[in-house]
C-alpha positions as CSV (number, residue, x, y, z in Angstrom):
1,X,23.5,16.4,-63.5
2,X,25.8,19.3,-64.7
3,X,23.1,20.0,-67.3
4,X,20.2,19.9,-65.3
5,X,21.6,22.3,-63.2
6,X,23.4,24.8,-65.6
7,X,19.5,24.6,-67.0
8,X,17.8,25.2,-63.7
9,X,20.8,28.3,-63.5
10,X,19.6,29.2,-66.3
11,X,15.6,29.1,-65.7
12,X,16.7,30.9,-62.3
13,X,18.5,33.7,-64.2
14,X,16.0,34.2,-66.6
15,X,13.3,34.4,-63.7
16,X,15.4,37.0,-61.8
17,X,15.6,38.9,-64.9
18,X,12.0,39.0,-65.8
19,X,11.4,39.6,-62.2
20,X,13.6,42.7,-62.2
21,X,12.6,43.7,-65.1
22,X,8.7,43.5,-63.5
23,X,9.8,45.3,-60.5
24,X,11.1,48.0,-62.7
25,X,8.3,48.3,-64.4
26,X,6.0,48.7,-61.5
27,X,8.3,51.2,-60.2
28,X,7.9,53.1,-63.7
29,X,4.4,53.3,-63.8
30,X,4.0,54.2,-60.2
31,X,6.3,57.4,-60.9
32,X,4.4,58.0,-63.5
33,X,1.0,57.5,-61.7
34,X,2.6,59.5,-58.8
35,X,3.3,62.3,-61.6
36,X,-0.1,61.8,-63.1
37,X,-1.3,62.3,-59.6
38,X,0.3,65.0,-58.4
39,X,-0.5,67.0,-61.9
40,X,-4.1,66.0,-61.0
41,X,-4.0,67.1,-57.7
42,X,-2.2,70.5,-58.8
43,X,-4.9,71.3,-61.4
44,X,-7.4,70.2,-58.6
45,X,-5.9,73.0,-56.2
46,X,-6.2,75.5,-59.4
47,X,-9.9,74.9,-59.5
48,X,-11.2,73.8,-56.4
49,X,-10.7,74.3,-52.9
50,X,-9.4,71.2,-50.6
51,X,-11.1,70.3,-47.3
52,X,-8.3,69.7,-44.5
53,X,-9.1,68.9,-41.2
54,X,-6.6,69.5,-38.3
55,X,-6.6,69.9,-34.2
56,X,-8.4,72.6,-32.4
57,X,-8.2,75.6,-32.5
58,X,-10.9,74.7,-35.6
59,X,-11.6,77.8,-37.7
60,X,-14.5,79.2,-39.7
61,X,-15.8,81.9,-42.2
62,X,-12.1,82.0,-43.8
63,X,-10.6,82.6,-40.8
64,X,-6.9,81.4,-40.4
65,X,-5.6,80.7,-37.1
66,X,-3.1,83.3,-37.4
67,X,-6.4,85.8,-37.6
68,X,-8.2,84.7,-35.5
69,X,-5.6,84.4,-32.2
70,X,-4.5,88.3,-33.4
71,X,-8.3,89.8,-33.5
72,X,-8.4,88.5,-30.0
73,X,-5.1,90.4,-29.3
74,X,-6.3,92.7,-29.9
75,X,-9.1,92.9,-28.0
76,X,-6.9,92.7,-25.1
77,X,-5.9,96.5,-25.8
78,X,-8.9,97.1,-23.5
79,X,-7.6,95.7,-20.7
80,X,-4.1,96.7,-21.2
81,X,-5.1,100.6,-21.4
82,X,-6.3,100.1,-18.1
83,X,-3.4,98.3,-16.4
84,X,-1.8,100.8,-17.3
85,X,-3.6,103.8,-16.8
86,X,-4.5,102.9,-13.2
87,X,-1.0,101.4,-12.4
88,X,1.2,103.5,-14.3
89,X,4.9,102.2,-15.9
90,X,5.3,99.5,-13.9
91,X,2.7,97.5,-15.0
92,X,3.5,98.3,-18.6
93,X,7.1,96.5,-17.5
94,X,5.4,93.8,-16.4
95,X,3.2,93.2,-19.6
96,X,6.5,93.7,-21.6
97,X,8.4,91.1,-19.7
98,X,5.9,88.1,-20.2
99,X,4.7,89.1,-23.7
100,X,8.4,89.2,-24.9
101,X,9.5,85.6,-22.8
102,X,6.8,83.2,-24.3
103,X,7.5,83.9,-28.2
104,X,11.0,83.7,-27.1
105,X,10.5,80.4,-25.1
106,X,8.7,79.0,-28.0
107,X,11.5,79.6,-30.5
108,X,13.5,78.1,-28.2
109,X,11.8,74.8,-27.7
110,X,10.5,74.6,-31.3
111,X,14.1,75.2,-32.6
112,X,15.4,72.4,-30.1
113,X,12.8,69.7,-31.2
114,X,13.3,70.4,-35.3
115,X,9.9,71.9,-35.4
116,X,9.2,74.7,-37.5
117,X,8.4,78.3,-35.5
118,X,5.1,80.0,-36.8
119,X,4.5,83.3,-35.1
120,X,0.3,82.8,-35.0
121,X,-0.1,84.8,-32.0
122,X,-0.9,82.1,-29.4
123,X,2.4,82.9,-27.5
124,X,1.5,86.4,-27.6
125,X,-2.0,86.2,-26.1
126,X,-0.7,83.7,-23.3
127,X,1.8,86.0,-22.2
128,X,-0.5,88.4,-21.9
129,X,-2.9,86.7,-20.3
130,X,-0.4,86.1,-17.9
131,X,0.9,89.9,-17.2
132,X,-2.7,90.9,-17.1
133,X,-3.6,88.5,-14.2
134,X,-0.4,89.6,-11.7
135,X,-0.3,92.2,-9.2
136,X,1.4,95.4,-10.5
137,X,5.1,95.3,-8.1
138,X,5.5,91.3,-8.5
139,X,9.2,91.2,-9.4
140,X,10.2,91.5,-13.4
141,X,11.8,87.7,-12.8
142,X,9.5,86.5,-11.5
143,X,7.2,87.4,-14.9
144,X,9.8,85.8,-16.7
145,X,9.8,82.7,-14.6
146,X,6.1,82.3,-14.9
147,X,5.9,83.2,-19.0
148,X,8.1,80.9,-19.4
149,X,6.3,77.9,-17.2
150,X,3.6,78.3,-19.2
151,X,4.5,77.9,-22.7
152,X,7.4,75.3,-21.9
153,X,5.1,73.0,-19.3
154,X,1.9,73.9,-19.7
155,X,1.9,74.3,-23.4
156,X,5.0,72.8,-25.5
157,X,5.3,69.7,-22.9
158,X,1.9,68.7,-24.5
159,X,2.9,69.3,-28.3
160,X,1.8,72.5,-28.8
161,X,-1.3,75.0,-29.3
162,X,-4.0,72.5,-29.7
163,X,-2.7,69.7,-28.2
164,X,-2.5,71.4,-24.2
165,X,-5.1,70.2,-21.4
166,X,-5.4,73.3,-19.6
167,X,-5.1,76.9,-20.2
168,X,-1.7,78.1,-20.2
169,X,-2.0,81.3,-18.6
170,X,-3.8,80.2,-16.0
171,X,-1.2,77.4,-15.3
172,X,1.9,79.5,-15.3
173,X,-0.5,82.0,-13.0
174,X,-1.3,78.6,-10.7
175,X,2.7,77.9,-10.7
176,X,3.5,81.5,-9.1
177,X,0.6,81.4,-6.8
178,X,2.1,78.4,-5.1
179,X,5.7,79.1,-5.5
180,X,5.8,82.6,-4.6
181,X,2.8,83.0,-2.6
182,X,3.5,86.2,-0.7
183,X,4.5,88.2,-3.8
184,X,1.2,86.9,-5.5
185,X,-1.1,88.0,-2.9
186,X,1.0,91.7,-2.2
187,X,-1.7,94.3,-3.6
188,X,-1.6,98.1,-4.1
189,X,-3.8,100.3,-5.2
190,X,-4.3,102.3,-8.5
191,X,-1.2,105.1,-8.8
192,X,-0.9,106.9,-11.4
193,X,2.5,107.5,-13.1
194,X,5.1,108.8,-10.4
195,X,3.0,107.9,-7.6
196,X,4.1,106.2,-5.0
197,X,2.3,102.2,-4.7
198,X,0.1,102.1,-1.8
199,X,-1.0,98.5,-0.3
200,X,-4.1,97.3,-0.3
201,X,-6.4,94.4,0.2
202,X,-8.3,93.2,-2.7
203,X,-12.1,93.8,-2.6
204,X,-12.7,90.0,-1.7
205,X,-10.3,89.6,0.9
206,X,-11.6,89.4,4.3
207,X,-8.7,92.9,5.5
208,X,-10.3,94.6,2.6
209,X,-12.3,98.1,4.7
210,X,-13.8,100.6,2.0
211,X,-14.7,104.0,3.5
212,X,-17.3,105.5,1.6
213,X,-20.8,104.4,0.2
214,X,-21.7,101.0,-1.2
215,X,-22.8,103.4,-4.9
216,X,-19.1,104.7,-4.7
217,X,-17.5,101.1,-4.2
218,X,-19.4,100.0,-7.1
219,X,-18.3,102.4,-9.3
220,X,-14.8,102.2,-8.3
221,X,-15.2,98.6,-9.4
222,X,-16.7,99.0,-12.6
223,X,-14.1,101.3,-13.6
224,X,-11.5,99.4,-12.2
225,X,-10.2,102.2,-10.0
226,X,-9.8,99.6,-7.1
227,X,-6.9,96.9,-6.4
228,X,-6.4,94.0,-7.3
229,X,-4.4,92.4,-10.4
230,X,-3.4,94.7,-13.5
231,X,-5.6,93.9,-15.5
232,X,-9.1,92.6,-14.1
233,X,-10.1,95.8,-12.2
234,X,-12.0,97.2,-14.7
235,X,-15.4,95.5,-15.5
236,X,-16.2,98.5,-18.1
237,X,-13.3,97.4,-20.4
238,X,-14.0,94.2,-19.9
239,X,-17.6,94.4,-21.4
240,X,-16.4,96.3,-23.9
241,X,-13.7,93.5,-25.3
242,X,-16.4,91.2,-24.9
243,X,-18.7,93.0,-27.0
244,X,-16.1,93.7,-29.6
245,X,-14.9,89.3,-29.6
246,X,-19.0,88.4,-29.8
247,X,-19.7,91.0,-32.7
248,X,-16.5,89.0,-35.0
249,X,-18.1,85.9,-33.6
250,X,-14.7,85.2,-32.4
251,X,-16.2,83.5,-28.9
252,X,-19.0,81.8,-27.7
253,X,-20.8,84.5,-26.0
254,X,-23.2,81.8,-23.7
255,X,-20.2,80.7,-21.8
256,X,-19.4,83.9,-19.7
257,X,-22.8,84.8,-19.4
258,X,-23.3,81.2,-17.6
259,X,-20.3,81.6,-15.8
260,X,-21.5,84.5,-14.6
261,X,-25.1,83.8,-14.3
262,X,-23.9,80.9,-11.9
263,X,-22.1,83.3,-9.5
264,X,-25.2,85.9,-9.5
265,X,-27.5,82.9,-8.5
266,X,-25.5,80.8,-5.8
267,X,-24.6,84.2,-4.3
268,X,-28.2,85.1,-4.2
269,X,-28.9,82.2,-2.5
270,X,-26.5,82.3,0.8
271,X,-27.5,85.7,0.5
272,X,-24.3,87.8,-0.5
273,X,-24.1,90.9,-2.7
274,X,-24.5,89.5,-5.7
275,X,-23.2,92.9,-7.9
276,X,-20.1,93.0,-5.6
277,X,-19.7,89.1,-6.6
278,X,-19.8,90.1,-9.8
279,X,-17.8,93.0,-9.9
280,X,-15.0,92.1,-7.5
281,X,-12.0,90.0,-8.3
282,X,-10.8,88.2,-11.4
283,X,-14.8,86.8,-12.3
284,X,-15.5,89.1,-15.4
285,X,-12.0,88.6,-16.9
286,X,-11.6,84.9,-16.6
287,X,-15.2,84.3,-18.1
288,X,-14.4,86.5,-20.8
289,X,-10.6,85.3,-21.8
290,X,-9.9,82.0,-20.0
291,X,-13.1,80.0,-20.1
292,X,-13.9,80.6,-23.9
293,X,-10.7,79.1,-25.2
294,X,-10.1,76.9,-27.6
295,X,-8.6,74.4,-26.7
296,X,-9.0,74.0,-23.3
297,X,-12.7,74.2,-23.3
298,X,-15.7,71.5,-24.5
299,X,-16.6,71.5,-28.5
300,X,-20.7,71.4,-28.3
301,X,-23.1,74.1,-26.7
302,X,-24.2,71.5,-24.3
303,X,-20.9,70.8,-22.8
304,X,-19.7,74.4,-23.3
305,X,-22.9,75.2,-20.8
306,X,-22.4,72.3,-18.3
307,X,-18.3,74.1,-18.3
308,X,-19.1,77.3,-17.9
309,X,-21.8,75.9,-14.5
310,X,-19.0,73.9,-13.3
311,X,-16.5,76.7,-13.4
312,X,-19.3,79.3,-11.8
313,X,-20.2,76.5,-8.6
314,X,-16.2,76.0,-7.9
315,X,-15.4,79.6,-8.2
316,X,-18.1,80.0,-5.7
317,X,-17.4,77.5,-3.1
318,X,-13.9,78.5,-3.2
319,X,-15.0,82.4,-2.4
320,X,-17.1,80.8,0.6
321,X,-16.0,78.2,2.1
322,X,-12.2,78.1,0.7
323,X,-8.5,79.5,2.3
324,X,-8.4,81.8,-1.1
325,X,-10.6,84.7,-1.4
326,X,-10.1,84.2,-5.2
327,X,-10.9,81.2,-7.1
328,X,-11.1,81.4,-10.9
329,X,-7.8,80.3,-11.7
330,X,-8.6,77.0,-10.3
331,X,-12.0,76.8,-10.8
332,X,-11.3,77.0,-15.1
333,X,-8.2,75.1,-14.7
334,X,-10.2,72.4,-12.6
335,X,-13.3,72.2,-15.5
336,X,-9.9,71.9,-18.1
337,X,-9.5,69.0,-16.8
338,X,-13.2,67.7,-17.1
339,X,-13.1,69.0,-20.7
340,X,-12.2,65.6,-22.3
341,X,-14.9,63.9,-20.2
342,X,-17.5,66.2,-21.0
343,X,-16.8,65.9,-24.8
344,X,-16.8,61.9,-24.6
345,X,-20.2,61.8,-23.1
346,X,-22.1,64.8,-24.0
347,X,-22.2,63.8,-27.8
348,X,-24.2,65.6,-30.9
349,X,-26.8,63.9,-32.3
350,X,-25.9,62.2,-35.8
351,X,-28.1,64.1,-38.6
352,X,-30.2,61.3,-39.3
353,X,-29.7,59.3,-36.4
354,X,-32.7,56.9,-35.7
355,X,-32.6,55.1,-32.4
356,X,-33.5,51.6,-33.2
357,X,-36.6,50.6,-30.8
358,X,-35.5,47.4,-29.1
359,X,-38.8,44.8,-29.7
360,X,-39.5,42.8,-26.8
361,X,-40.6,39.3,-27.2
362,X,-43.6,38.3,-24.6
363,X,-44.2,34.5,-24.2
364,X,-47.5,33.2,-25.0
């Protein structure tokens, strides 16, 4: 018995051995197959150029994220020359405070869930978004409140540019609207540096009395010498950072025009000024800024065009029949939500596709 078991010891042993010795092996050829591989793939980087795919935002033409989220900064210099030419210092305050709170909240949160902190721009360009859509004496902490709503909530609480349902400018805008509803709706009109601020009603609010010509009110608007919020007055720079983002093919230039296009025709129909419609309130700048983002907006032309409809027929039926006079902000926050639906069913077809015709057998 001893015997047969110091030999079965030994069999054991000498099976442990050859198995360790096995498992060593492996693990030496797969460091050098992992070397061999990673040499590969270095030379492969040297010569070719890899293919990665990643979440929206999705980029073309060479264009980093980084690049593209910054050209569209800049085109906001349009409306932020005439914030603050028509509303003096105070609105340049105002675009300080939330431009200078969302990086800042970013850091923050990034920092505090071990994530690394890129400065691509996206922070920037929603707390601008944000200054450029209050009225010019809201509070400075009140800026900082709603900055920081939306990249914390609206944007980080989601995981991040990319990953958000709806547009966080417009939700951090939505936030103060229904917390601080009286500071929201207080409007002034244009002063220029020094001036003392003057209320006013907005142009679609039913208090709002303009003495003078219907040719002068429209001009007024398409400058932006009018009230209203900092930086949707003006239509004129409006069209102009559109035409600048469409000639870098940085947006989708059939979305606003539909958006648009939608209000012109329903107004049209219940028989409203449709130029005043166009002119007046927040239209022009949320079809130009909010409703051709990313992210928050449907992949394919098809559902980009059944978006920028929806967002047209609610903005509309909250002007006429709705408590607000305004109703962008929820209108394109509203079709954010239909976003996902709209991409699941409105579907490009496959290049190639060939729908199978179904044969149906008839009975004899």
């Amino acid at each position: 018995m001893k015997n047969k078991e110091t030999e079965n010891n030994g069999f054991d042993n000498i099976n442990n051995n050859s198995a360790n010795n096995s498992f060593k092996n492996n693990v030496v050829e797969n460091n050098v197959e992992n070397k061999s591989v990673n040499k590969s793939n270095k030379n492969r980087s040297n010569n070719e150029e890899e293919l990665l795919i990643s979440h929206p935002p999705h980029i073309w033409n060479g264009f980093s994220t980084s690049k593209l989220m910054y050209i569209f900064l800049a085109s906001l210099i349009f409306p932020v020359a005439s914030a603050i030419y028509f509303f003096g210092l105070r609105a340049f305050w105002v675009i300080i405070a939330s431009t200078a709170t969302a990086p800042l909240i970013e850091f923050i949160i990034k920092k505090a869930r071990k994530k690394k902190f890129i400065m691509d721009g996206s922070a920037l360009i929603t707390g601008l978004l944000l200054a450029l859509t209050l009225p010019p004496r809201i509070p400075i902490w009140m800026v900082v409140v709603g900055s920081a709503f939306s990249i914390a909530i609206a944007k980080e609480a989601f995981g991040g540019i990319g990953y958000n349902i709806f547009n966080p400018a417009l939700a951090g805008r939505a936030f103060l609207a229904i917390c601080f509803p009286v500071e929201m709706t207080r409007w002034y009109l244009p002063q220029n540096f020094g001036t003392d601020a003057v209320t006013s009603a907005t142009p679609l609010s039913d208090s709002f009395v303009y003495e003078g010509s219907k040719i002068a009110l429209y001009k007024n608007m398409f400058f932006g010498n009018i009230g209203g919020s900092i930086g949707e007055t003006s239509a004129l720079l409006i069209a102009a950072a559109f035409i600048f983002l469409i000639i870098l093919r940085i947006i989708d230039w059939k979305v606003p025009l539909i958006f648009i296009a939608t209000i012109a025709i329903f107004s049209l129909i219940w028989g409203e000024d449709v130029l005043f419609q166009v002119l007046a309130g927040g239209l022009m700048f949320g079809a130009v800024f909010m409703a051709t983002d990313y992210v928050t907006t449907p992949v394919t032309n098809l559902g980009r065009a059944i978006f920028a409809v929806g967002c047209g027929l609610i903005t509309f039926v909250i002007r006429k029949f709705g408590a607000m006079p305004e109703g962008v902000c929820f209108s394109i926050l509203i079709m954010n939500g239909f976003t996902p639906l709209i991409d699941r069913y409105v579907k490009p077809k496959p290049f190639g596709f060939v729908r199978e015709k179904i044969k149906v057998k008839t009975k004899s």
